[in-house]
N, C-alpha and C positions, 0 to 999 in steps of 0.2 A: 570244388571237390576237396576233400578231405581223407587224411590219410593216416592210421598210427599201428606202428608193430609194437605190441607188447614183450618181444620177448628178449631183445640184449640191447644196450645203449647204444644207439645208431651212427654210425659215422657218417660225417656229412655227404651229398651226394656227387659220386667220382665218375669222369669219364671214363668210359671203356680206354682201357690200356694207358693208365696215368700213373701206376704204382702197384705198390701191395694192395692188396684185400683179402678179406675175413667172409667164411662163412655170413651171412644174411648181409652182408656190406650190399647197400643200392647203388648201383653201377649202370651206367647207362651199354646199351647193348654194343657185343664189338663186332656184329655186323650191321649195325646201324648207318654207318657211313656209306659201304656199298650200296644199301639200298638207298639212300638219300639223294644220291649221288646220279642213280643206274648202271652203275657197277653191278648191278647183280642181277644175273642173268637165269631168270628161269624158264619152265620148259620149252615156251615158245618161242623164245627168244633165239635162239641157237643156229644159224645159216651155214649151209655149205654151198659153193657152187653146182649147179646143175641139180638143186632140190625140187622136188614135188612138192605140189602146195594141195591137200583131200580138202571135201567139204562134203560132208554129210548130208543125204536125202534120208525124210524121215516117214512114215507110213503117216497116212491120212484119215486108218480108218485104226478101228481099236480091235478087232476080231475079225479071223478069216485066214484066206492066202491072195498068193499074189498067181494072176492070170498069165501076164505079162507087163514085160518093159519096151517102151520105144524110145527108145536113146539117141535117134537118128539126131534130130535138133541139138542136142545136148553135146553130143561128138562134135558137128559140125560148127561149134564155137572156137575161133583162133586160140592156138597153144594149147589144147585137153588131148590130153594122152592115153587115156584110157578112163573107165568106168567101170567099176568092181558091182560087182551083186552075185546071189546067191547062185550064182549059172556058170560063172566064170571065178570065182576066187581062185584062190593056192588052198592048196589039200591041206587039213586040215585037223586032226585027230577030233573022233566027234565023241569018242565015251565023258559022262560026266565028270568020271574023278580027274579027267586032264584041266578042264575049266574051274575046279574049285580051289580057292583063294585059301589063304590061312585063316581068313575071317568070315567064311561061308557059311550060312544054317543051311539046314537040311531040303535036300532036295534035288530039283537039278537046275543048274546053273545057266541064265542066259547066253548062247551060242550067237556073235554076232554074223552075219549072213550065213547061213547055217542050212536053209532050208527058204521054201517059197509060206511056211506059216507067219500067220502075222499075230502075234501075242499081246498088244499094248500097243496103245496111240502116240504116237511119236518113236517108234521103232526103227531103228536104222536098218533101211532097206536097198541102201547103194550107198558109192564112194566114189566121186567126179577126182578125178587125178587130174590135174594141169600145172602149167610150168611157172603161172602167176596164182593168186588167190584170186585176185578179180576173174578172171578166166574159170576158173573153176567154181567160184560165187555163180556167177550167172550161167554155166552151163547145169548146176542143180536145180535150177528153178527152172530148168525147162525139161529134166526128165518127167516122162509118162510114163503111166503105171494104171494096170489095170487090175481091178480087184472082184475077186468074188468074197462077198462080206457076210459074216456067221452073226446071231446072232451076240449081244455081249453083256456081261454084269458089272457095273462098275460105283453100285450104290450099296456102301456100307449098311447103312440104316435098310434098308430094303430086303439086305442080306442076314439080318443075325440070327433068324431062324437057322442057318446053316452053320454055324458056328462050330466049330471043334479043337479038341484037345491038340495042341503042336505035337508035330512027330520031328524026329530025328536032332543032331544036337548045333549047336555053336557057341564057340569060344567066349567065356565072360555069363551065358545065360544061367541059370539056376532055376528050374521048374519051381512053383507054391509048395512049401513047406505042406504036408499033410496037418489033415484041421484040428483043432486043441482044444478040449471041450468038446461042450456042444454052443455052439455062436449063435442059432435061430433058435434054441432054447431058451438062451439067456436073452435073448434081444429081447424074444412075445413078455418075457417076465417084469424087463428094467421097468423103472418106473420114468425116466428119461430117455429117448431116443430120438433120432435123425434117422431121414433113410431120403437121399440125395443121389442123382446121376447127373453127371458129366460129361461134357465133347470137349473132345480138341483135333480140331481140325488138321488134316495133311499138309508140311510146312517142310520148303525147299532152304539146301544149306545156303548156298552163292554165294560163296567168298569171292574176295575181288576178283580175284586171276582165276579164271574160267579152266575147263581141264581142257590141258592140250597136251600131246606127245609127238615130240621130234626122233626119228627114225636116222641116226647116223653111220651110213653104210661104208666100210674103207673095202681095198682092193681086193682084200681075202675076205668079205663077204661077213666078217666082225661086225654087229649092231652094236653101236654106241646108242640108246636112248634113253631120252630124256623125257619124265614122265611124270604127271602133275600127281604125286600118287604120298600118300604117307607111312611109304617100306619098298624102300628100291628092292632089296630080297623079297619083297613078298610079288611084285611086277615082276621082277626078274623068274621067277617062279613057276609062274601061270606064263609067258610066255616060251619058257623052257618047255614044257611040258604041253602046250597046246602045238607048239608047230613042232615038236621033236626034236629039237637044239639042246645040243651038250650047253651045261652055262658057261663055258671058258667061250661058247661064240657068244653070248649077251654080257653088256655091262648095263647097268640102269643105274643111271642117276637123277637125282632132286634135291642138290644142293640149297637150293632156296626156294621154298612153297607160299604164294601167297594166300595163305588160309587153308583150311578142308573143312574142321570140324565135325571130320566121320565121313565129308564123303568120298575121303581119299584112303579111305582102310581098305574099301576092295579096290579092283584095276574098273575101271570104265569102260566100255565100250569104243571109246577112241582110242586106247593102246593097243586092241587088239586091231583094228581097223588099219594103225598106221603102220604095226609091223607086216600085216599081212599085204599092203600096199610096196613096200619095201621089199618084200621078196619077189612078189608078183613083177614089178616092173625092174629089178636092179640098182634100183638108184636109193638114196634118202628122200623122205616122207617128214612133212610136217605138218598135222591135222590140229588143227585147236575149233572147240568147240564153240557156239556162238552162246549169248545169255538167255537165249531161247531156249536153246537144246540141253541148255543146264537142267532143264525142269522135265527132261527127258530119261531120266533113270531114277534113283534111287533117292528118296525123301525119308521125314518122320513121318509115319505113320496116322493115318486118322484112328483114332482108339475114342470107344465111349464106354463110360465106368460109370459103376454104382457102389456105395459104401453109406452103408449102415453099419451107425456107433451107437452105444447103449450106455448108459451109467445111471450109477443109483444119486442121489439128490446131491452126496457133497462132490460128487464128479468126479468120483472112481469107475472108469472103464469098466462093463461088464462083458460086453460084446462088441468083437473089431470084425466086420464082413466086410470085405472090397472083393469086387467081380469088378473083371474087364473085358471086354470084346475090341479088338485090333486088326486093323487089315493087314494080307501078306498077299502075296501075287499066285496064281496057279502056279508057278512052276518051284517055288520055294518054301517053306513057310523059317518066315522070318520073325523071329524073338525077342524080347526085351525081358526086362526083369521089371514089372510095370505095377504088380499086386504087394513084390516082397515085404517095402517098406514097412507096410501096415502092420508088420507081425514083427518089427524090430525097434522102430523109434517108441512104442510106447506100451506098458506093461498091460496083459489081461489074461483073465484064465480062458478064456473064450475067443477062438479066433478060426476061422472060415476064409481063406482065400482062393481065389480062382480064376485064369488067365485063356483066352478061347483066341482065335486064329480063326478070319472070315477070308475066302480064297474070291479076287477079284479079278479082273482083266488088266491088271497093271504090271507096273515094274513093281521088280521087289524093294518092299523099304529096306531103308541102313539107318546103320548108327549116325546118330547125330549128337550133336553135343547134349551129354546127361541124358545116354538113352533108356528110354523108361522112367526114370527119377524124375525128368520134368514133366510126365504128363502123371505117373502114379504119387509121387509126392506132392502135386498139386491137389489132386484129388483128395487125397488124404488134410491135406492142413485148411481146406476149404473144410471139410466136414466138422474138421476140429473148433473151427471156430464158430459153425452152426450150432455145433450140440455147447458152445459156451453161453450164446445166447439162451439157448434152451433152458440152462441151468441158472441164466441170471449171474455167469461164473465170470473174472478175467481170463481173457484166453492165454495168456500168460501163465496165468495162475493155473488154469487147465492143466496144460501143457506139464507145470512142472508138477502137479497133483498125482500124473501116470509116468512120468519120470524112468526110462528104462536103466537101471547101475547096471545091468548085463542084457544080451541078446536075450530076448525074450523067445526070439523064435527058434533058439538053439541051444542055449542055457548056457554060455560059455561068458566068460568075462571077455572086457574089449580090452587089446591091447593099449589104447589109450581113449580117452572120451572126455573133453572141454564142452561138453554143450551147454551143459550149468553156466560154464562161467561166458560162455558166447552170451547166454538170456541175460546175464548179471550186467555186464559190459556194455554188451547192445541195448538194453532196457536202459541203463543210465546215461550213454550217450545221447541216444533219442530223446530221451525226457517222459518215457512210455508213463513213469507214474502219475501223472498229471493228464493221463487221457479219460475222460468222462465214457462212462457206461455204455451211457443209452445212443443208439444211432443219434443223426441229424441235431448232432451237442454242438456243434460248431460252423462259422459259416464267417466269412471276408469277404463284403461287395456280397455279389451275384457266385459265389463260389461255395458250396458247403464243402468242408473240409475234413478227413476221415485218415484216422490212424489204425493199420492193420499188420500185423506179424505170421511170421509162419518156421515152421523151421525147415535145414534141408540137410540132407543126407546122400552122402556118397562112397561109392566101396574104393575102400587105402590097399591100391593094386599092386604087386612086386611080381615080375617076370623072372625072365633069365635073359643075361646078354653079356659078352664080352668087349676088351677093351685092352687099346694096345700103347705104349709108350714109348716114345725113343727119346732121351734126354742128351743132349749133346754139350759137346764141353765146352760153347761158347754161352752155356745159359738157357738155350731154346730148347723148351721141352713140346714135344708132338706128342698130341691123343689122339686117338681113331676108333671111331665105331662106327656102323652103318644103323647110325640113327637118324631122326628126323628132325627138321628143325619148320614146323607149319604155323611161326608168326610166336609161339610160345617163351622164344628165348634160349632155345637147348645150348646154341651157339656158344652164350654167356655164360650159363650157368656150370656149363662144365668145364668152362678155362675158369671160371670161379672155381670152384670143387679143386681142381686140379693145382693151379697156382697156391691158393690156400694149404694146401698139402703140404707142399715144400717150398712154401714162402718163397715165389718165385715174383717178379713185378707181372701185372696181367698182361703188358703189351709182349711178354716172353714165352707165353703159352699162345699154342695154335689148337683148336679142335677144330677135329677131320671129319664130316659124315657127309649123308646123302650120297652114298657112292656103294652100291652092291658087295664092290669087290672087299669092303674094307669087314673086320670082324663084325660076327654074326650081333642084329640087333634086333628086340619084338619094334613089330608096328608100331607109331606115335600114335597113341589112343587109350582111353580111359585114363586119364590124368594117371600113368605110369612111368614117365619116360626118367623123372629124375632118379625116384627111387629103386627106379632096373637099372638105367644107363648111369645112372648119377652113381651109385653103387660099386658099380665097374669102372668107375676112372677113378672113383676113392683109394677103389681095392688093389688099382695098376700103379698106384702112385705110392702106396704105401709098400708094397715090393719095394718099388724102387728109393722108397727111404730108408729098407732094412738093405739093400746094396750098399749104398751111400754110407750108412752107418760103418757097415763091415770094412769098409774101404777106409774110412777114417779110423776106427780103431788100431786098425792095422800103421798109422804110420809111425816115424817114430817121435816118443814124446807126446803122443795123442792124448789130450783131454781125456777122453771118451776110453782107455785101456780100460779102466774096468767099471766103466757105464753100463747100463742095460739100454733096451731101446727105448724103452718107456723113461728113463730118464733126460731123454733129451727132446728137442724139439728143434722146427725147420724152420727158421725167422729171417724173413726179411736176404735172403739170398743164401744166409750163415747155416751153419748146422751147431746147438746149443745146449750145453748143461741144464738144466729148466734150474734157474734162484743161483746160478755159479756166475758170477760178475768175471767177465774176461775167459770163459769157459768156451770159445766158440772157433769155429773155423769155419771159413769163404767157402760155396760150394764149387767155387770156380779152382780152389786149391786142392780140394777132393777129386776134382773131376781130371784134371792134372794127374792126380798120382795114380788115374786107373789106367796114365797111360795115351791118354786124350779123347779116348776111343767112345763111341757112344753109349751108352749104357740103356738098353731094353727088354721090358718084362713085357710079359701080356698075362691077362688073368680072368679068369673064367666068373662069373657072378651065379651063382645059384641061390635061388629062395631058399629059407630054413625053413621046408613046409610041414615038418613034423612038429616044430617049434611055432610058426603060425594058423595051420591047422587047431589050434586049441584056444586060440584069440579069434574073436570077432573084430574087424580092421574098416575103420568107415573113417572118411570125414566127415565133420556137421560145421551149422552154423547157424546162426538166426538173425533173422531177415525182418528190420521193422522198417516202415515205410508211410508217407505221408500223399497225401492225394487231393487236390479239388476238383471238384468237379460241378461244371456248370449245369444246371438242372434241365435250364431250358434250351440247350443245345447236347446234352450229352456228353459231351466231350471231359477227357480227364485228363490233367496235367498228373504226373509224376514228381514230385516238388524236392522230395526228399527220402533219401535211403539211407540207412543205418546196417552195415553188414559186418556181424563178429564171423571171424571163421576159425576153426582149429582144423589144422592141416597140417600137422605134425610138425615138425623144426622145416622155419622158412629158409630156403638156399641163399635165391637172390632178392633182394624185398621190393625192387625197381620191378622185375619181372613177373615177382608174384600179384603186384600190387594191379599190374597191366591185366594180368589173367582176371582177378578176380572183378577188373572195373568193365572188363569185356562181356563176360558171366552178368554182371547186374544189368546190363545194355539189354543183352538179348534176353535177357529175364522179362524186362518191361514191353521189347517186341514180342514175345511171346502172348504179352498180356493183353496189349492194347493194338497193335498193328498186325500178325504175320499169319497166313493163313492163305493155303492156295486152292481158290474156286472151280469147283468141276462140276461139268456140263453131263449129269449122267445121259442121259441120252444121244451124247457123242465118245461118253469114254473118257473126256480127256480133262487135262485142267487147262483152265482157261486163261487165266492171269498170268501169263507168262514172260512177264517182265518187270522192271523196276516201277516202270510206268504206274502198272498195277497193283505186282506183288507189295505191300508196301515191309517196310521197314521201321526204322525210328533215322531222323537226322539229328543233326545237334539240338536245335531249338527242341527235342524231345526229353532232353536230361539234361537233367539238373543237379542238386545237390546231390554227390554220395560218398558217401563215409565209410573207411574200409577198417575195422579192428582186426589185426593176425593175436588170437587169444594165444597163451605162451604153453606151450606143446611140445613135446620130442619122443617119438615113439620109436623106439629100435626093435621093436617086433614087424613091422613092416620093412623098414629097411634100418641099414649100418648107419646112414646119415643122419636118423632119425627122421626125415622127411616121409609125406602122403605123398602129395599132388593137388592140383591149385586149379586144373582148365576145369573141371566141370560142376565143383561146389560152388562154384560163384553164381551159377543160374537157377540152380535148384533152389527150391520156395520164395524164387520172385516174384512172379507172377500170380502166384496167392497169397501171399503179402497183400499185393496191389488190390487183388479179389477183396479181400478183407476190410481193406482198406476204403475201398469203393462204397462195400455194405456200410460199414462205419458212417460214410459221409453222408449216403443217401435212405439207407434202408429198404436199398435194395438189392436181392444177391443174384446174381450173374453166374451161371454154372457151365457155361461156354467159353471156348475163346477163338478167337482176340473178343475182347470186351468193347466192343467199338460203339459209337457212340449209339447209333439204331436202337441196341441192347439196352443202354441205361436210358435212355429215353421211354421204351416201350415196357416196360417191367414193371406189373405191381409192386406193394410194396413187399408181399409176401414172396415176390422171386417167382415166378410163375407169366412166361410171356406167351398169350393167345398162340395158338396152333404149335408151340413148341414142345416137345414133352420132352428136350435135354435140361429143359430149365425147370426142371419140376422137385416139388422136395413132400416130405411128408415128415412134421415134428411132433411127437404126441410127449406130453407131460401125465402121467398118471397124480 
């Protein structure tokens, strides 16, 4: 693997906490040793004496209620203490608006034991309390339960007749722009078109660490928990409000999260489980889920699209249509932004989009990493490359033919936009100019060999969040914000940010989060955290360099009497004349004459949304990619990836560099491996483990090349920074699509692209009894 930031001359690569560092300096993480170590103690982790150990019983059936429970077996295991279900809990507030989350669509919100309904196969229908896990392991597997079973719907495809418009709203969605032009006008007319439909299958998150919450109960009845979640304020919140608790009785912490990628935005079903087991018996609760029961809530979404493109001969866009059809659960309907793209990455007078909601027997889907962007911007850069063939055109060339300079779908300039120079970058790194035409141009051994591109698109998100500082006079400066740190690096980046500020050495900064009580911070999610949180420790630290200043002015003989603050700068421990040789003083001597005493600001971050209101704020990038594939087995290596990204000024480039090599990973799982099997005729998905669910291992990736294209956007934030977790996956996977067609000539309009697929496919893309694989290309 390969790696280059474009955008300032790199300093070589530094341990966490070895000295000064700079803005975009590659630093290895300064909680990396914790974890290395096991030092670092997440939710599960966490024992008190005299803890309860739950385990989860899960419904068998997908629709109905429950008759009854016979729990006698299940009691009569040594050490079980009790058995929660919906007969016996602790009371409970049962209106919706107590269960809804900061990140909730409309609707009403899963109640766990709540009632004798049973809404979804694998529904948590009891809680085995024992004083071991073993003890409580095997008394679940012998509760009975008796069901009377309704019938149930659990077949997308089966369902889209019933399709309809979302109701109600959630945080980050943006209903289809209204249509422009006339789109089925212009299509019947072009003299080039595609009209293409697409699946993508329902795809569970599983990060390592499985969700679990430990329940920490002290003598006055104070819940300490600890909860695999990405917004201690947002857990803290929903259980404030579901069981009626002032928040000074909860603290929620998630000092260190292994993974989420969305499905830690809302609370789980085990937080609510474990506090309510906590009250119920007195004691502390610690419930962690099994890798089974991960596949037990909230997933991506199975969505199936169609998009029809239209141009006239030189491959000017005349008509963009995307329709989508997407699952949500009866009791929610849940959202994405999965059509937008189409009416933003590329210019047309004529545009038609439109997004439906099909209501199943499930759990409601969530966010997942690049929700919506990975299945609608796949959709879209698949099409893009059908109608290049169409045209006889480089898809390349394509691409930069309909070239959006401003939001097309809103008419607004973009506060910043490198995609140009991502195609320029990335096209010369790869060596794209030297890729031949025509399908099946190339071939090594038993392998034909197919180069495919795509571009991807992500929205440059700025919240509100605050942040707090205490700088003490031996040097150590403390930050605090109750943000998250879910494998991304927040850790680093903001004793980066921070240190950088005032030229402190890194091992002298501490940043404080995962912890409820500390200032207010949004959720870690939609690649926002730097440019909210990032912003607010900039903004805490520049206070405290306008303190610093004033206190140095003030002494006597000060450099700095009639300096401005702009005239000076915070290097290397010093406070400094900017171009005055001998113009400085120690902050240690400043810190001295305030007295000794600490010196703390806090500082409030709000968006400038009058000011970003008038910008369109995305990240992009383009994604070119290399593929063999062996014919007579199917199968497709990944050989090689080329990814430019603009994502406004890089923070940390160790950290960025990890997001975006994560992003390309799951890009090529998306493409070739990840996709979870359900049994409609039971309801349920069936792959429900590693065994099955597959993934990618190492021997799955190979070469990948990360270009940061040189960017600084301060309409999104002060830092000039986007955010980096979720452009990295967006148009990998149709890359690879592309790529595949390239090699074989044949197109794949499904995923995972598994080998069955490229085996069984004419060459026109069209496989026997499937009509997701289906296209229609007409040339006039």
């Amino acid at each position: 693997m390969t790696f280059t930031i474009n955008q300032s001359p790199q300093q070589p690569m530094a341990e966490a906490g070895t000295g000064y560092v700079r803005i975009g300096d590659s630093i290895s993480r300064t909680d990396g040793r914790a974890k290395v170590t096991g030092q670092a103690l997440y939710a599960a982790d966490h024992f008190v004496q005299g803890m309860l150990f739950g385990v989860v019983v899960n419904s068998t059936i997908t629709r109905g209620r429950i008759v009854r429970f016979a729990l006698e077996r299940a009691m009569a295991v040594a050490g079980v203490r009790d058995i929660l279900t919906h007969e016996n809990r602790p009371k409970t507030r049962s209106m919706d608006i107590f269960y809804k989350d900061m990140t909730a669509p409309g609707g009403s919100p899963f109640k766990p034991l709540h009632s004798d309904a049973i809404l979804y196969s694998g529904q948590p229908i009891a809680l085995v309390l024992a004083e071991t896990f073993e003890a409580a392991r095997e008394a679940s597997q012998l509760v009975e339960v008796e069901y009377e079973v309704e019938k149930h719907e659990a077949d997308l495809m089966a369902a889209l007749h019933r399709a309809h418009e979302p109701k109600g709203f959630k945080a980050g969605y943006a209903p289809p722009p209204k249509p422009k032009g006339d789109a089925d006008a212009a299509f019947a007319a072009a003299p080039v078109k595609i009209d293409s439909q697409y699946y993508s299958g329902a795809e569970y998150h599983n990060p390592m660490e499985m969700h679990a919450t430990t329940v920490i109960r002290d003598e006055e009845g104070h819940l300490t928990i600890y909860d695999k979640t990405q917004g201690s304020q947002n857990s803290r919140w929903v259980v404030s409000r579901v069981f009626g608790l002032g928040k000074d009785k909860i603290t929620v912490k998630n000092p260190f999260v292994g993974g989420a990628f969305g499905s830690g935005l809302r609370p789980q079903y085990n937080l609510i489980l474990a506090v309510m087991a906590s009250l119920h018996t007195e004691r502390s609760v610690r419930l962690v889920l099994t890798r089974q029961q991960m596949f037990t809530f909230g997933h991506r979404p199975e969505t199936v699209q169609r998009v029809r493109l239209a141009a006239d001969h030189d491959g000017k866009l005349q008509s963009v249509i995307h329709e989508a059809v997407a699952e949500t659960s009866r009791l929610e309907d849940y959202v994405e932004v999965v059509v937008n793209w189409s009416g933003q990455l590329y210019t047309s007078d004529n545009v038609r989009l439109e997004y439906k909601l099909v209501d199943l027997d499930r759990y409601s889907p969530i966010d997942m990493r690049a929700p919506g962007a990975a299945h609608g911007v796949h959709a879209l850069e698949i099409a893009m490359d059908e109608l290049s063939y169409a045209l006889r055109m480089d898809p390349l060339a394509l691409r930069l033919k309909n070239y959006a300079e401003r939001d097309p779908s809103r008419d607004l300039p973009h506060s910043t936009k490198e995609l140009r120079a991502c195609y320029a970058q990335g096209a010369e790194r790869f060596g794209w100019a030297k890729r031949p035409l025509e399908p099946r141009s190339m071939r090594e051994g038993n392998e034909l060999v197919g180069w495919g591109m795509a571009t991807g698109v992500w929205d440059a998100m700025q919240m509100f969040a605050r942040a707090r500082a205490v700088l003490h006079s031996d040097g150590r400066l403390e930050v605090s914000s109750a943000a998250s740190d879910i494998g991304t690096g927040t850790y680093t980046v903001m004793a980066q940010i921070a240190a950088a500020a005032l030229g402190l050495p890194l091992e002298n900064v501490t940043f404080k989060l995962g912890d409820s009580t500390l200032p207010v911070a949004p959720i870690e999610g939609g690649s926002s955290h730097v440019a909210t949180v990032g912003s607010a420790v900039e903004g805490v630290c520049e206070k405290l360099q306008k303190r610093l200043f004033q206190i140095a002015r003030g002494l006597d003989d000060s450099p700095f009497a009639k300096a401005r603050i702009a005239d000076v700068e915070f290097f290397r421990g010093t406070l400094r004349l900017k171009g005055v040789s001998g113009a400085q003083l120690p902050l240690s001597q400043i810190l001295a004459a305030a007295g000794g005493e600490p010196l703390e600001e806090k500082y409030l971050m709000l968006p400038h949304m009058l000011k970003q209101r008038k910008y369109s704020r995305a990240t992009h990038s383009a994604v070119f990619c290399e593929v063999r594939v062996d014919e007579e087995l199917g199968t497709v290596r990944v050989t090689r990836v080329v990814s430019a990204i603009a994502a406004g000024r890089i923070i940390s480039a160790k950290t960025a560099r990890s997001q975006i090599y994560g992003g390309v990973v799951w890009g090529i799982s998306q493409a070739l491996h990840e996709e979870a099997h359900s049994d409609n005729s039971l309801g349920r998905f069936m792959n429900h483990s590693f065994a099955e669910y597959h993934i990618p291992v190492q021997a799955d990736i190979h070469d990948i090349d990360l270009i940061f294209v040189d960017e600084d956007d301060r309409i999104v934030s002060r830092l000039g920074a986007k955010g980096v977790g979720e452009i990295g996956q967006v148009g990998v996977a149709a890359a690879i699509s592309n790529a595949i067609f390239h090699a074989t000539g044949k197109r794949v309009r499904s995923t995972p692209m598994t080998p069955d697929k490229v085996m069984q496919l004419e060459n026109e893309g069209k496989r026997p009894g499937s009509h997701m694989d289906s296209a229609v290309l007409a040339i006039d």
